[in-house]
C-alpha positions as CSV (number, residue, x, y, z in Angstrom):
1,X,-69.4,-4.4,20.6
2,X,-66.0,-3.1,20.4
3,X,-64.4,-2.8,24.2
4,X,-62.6,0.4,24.2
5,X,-63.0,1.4,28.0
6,X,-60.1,3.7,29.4
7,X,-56.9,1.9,30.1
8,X,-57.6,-1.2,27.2
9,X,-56.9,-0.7,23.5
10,X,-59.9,-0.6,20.8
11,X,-59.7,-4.2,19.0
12,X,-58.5,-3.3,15.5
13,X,-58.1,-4.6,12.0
14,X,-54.3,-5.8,11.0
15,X,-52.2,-3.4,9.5
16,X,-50.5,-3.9,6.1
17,X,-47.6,-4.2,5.3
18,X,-46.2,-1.1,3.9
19,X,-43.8,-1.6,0.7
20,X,-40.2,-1.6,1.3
21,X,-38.5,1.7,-0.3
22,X,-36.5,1.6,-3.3
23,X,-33.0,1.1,-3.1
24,X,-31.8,4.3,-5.3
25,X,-31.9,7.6,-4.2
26,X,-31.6,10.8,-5.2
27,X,-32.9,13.4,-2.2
28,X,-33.0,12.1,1.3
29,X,-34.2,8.9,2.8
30,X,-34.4,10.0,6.4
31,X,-34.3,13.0,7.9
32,X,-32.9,13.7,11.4
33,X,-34.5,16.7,13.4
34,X,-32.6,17.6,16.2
35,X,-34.7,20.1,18.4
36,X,-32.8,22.6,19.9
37,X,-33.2,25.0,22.4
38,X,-30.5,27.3,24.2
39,X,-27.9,24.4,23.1
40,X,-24.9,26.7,21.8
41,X,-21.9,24.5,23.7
42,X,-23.1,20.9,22.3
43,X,-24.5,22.0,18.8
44,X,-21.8,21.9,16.6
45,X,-19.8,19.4,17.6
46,X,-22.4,17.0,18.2
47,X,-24.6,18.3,15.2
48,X,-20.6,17.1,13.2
49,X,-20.8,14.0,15.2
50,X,-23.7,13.0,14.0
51,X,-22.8,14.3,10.3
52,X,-19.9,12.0,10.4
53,X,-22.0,9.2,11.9
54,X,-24.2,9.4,9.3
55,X,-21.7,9.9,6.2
56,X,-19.5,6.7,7.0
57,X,-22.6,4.3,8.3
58,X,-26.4,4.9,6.6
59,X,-26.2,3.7,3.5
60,X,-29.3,5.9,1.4
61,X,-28.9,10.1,1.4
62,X,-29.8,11.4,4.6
63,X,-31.0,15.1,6.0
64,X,-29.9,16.4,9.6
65,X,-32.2,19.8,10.4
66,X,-31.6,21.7,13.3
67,X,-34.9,22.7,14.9
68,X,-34.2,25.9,17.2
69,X,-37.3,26.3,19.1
70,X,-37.0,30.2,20.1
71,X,-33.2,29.8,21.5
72,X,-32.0,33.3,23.1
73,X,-28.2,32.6,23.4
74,X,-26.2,31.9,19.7
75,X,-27.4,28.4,19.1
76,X,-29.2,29.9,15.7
77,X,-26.2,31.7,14.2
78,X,-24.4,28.3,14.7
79,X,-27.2,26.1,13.6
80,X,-27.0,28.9,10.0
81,X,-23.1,28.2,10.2
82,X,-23.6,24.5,10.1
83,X,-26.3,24.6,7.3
84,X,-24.2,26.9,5.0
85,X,-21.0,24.7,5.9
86,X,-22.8,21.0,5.8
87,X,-24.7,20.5,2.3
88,X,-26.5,17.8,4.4
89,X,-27.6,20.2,7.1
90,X,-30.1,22.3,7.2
91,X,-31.6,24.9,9.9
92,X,-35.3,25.5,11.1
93,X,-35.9,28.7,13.3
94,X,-39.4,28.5,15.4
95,X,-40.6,31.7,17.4
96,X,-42.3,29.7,19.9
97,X,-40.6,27.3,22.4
98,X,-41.6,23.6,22.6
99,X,-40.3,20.2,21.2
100,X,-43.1,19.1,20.1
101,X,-43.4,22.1,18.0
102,X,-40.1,21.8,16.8
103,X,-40.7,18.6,15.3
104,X,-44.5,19.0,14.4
105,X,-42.2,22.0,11.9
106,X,-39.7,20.3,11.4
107,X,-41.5,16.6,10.5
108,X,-44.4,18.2,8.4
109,X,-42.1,20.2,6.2
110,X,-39.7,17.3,5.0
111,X,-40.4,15.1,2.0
112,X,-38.0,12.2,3.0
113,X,-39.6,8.5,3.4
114,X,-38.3,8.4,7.3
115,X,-38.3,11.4,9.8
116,X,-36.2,10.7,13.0
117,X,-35.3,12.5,15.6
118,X,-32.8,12.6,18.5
119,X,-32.0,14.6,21.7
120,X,-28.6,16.9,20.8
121,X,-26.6,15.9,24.0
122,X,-26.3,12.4,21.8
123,X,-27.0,10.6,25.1
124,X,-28.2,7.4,22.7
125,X,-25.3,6.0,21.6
126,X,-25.3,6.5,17.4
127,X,-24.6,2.7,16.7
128,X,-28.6,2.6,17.1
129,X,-29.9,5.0,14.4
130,X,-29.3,2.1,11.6
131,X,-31.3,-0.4,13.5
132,X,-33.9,2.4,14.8
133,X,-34.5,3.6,11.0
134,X,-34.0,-0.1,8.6
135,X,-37.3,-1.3,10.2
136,X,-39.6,1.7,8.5
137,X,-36.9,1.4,5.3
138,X,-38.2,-2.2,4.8
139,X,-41.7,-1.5,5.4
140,X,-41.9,-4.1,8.6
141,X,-42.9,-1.0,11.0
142,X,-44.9,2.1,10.8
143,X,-42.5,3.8,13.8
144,X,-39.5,3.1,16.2
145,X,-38.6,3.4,18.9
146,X,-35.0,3.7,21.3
147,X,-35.8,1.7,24.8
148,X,-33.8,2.3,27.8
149,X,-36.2,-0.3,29.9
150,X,-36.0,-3.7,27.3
151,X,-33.5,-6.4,27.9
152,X,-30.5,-5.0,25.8
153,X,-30.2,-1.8,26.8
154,X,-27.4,-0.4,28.7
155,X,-28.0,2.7,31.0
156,X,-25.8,5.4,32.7
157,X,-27.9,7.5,34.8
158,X,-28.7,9.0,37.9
159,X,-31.1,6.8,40.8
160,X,-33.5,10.0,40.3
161,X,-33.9,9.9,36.9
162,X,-34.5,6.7,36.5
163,X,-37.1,5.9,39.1
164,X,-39.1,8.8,37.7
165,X,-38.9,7.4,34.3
166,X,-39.7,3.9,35.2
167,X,-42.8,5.3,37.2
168,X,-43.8,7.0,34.3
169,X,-43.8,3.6,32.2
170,X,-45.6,2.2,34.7
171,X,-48.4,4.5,35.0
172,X,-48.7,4.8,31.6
173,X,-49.3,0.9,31.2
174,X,-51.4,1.2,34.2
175,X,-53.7,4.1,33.0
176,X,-53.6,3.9,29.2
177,X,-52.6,-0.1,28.7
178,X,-49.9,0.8,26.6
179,X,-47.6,-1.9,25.0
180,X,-44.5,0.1,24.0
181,X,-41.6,-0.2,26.9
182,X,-40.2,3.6,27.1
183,X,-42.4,6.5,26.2
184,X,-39.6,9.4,26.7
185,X,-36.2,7.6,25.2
186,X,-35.1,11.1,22.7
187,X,-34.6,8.4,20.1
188,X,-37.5,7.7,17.7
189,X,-38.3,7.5,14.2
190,X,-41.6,7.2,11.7
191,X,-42.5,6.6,8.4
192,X,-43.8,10.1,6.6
193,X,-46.9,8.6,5.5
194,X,-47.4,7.8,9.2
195,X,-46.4,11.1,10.5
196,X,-49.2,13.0,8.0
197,X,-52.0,11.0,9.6
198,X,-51.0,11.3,13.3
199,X,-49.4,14.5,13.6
200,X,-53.4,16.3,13.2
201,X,-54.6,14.8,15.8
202,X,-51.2,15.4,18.4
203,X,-52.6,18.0,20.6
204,X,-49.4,18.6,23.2
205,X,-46.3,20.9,21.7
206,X,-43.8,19.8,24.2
207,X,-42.6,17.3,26.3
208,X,-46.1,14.8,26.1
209,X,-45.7,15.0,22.3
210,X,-43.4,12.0,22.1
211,X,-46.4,10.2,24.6
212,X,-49.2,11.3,22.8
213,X,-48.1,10.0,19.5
214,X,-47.3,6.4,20.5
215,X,-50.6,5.9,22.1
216,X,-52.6,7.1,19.1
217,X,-50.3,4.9,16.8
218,X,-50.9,2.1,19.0
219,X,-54.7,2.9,19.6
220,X,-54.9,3.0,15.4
221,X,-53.3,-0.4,15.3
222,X,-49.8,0.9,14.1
223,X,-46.6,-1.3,14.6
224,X,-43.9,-0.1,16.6
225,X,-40.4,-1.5,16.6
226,X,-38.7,-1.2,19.7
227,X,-34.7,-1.0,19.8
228,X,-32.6,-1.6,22.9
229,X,-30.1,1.3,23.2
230,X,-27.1,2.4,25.6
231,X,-27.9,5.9,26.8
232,X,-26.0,8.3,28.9
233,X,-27.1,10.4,31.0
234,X,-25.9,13.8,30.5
235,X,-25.5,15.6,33.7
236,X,-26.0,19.3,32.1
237,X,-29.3,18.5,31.4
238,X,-31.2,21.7,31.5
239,X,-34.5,19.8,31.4
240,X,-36.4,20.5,34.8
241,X,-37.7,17.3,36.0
242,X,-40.7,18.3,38.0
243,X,-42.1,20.1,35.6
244,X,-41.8,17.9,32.7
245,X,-43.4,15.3,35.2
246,X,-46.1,17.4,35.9
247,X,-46.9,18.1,32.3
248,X,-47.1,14.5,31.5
249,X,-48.9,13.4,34.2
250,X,-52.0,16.5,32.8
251,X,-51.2,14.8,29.5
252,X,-52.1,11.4,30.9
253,X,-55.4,12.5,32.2
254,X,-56.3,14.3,29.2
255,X,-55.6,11.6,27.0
256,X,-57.5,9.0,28.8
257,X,-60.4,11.3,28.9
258,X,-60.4,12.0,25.5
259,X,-60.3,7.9,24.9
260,X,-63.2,7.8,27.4
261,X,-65.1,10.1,25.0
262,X,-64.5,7.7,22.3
263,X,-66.6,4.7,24.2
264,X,-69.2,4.0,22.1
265,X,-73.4,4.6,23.6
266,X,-74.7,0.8,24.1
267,X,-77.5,0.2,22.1
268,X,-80.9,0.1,24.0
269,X,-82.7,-2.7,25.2
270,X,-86.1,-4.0,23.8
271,X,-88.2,-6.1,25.0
């Protein structure tokens, strides 16, 4: 009988290898959301940062959409400037807040092969995206992930921030027995064919969303590539830290419970 008790992954049967994608291109290999909300001073020059990036580096066409997630200052009028300047920009307005949502939108609407997405502040240095994305291009990986916590990576952060994050690793190894080195890293990417069979069963619309699809894609057997990246913090983070804690920790126990449910009944004994 399968063993499938909280806190150890379900035995399952190898994944194949997905076909690599064809070389020529017409409409957009990968599309990069970036999820935005109340980001008007770092949009457009990082949103043209990341243009450039793109446009003198990745090698197939590519898609950048903004994904404002009910902003109340003037991040969508730029995020509409951008689009109507940038041919490959485009801009996605959501009435609810949540980044999860944002790319749940943003993700399910695209038709490229390879859906990425990165935090706007750029705090992952760019020189990453090839070696996030190529992975997923060839077919080797189903998704991908930045890591901030694998040999390789070079951080700039705050004592704070990183003893919460490297407790949250930690407990989510502990509690969920997952494999993957850094849950949160803004940096990840997955093949669309991927993304259409996980994204159903993603329950959490902000912060957890990033969480809850790694452990389902590694609880269906799923390979995930892991890069080592150099991330800065950026101190005008508006995210609150507590309560982003707090959310994940009530995603953690949800998630193992609904695992739990998944045990199967042992069959009863005869005599």
């Amino acid at each position: 009988m399968t063993d499938i008790r909280p806190g150890r992954p379900p035995a399952v049967a190898p994944v194949p290898r997905r076909a690599p994608l064809p070389t020529h291109h017409d409409e957009p290999v990968l599309d990069v959301v970036v999820p935005v909300f109340n980001e008007e001073k770092d949009l457009e020059p990082n949103v043209r940062r990341l243009h450039t990036h793109l446009r003198d580096t990745f090698p197939y066409p590519y898609r950048i959409t903004v994904a404002d997630n009910a902003s109340t200052d003037r991040t969508p009028q730029i995020a509409a400037r951008l689009a109507a300047e940038l041919p490959e920009v485009t801009s996605l307005r959501l009435p609810e807040k949540g980044r999860g949502r944002a790319l749940r939108a943003a993700w399910s609407g695209s038709r490229a092969p390879v859906l990425a997405y990165l935090d706007v502040d750029l705090s992952t240095g760019l020189t990453a995206l090839l070696p996030l994305v190529a992975p997923l291009i060839s077919g080797h990986s189903d998704l991908a992930i930045g890591t901030r916590l694998a040999p390789g990576a070079r951080v700039v952060r705050g004592a704070k921030r990183e003893v919460i994050s490297r407790c949250y690793n930690v407990l989510l190894r502990c509690t969920l027995s997952v494999g993957f080195s850094d849950a949160q890293c803004g940096f990840k990417a997955v093949r669309r064919e991927v993304a259409e069979r996980l994204l159903p069963q993603v329950r959490d619309g902000e912060w957890f969303f990033d969480t809850e699809l790694l452990v389902l894609a590694e609880r269906a057997g799923l390979r995930i590539h892991e890069v080592p990246v150099d991330w800065v913090d950026d101190p005008d983070s508006s995210v609150d830290i507590i309560a982003t804690a707090l959310a994940d920790l009530r995603g953690i126990a949800r998630m193992r419970r609904r695992l739990s449910r998944r045990r199967p009944r042992p069959k009863a004994m005869t005599s």
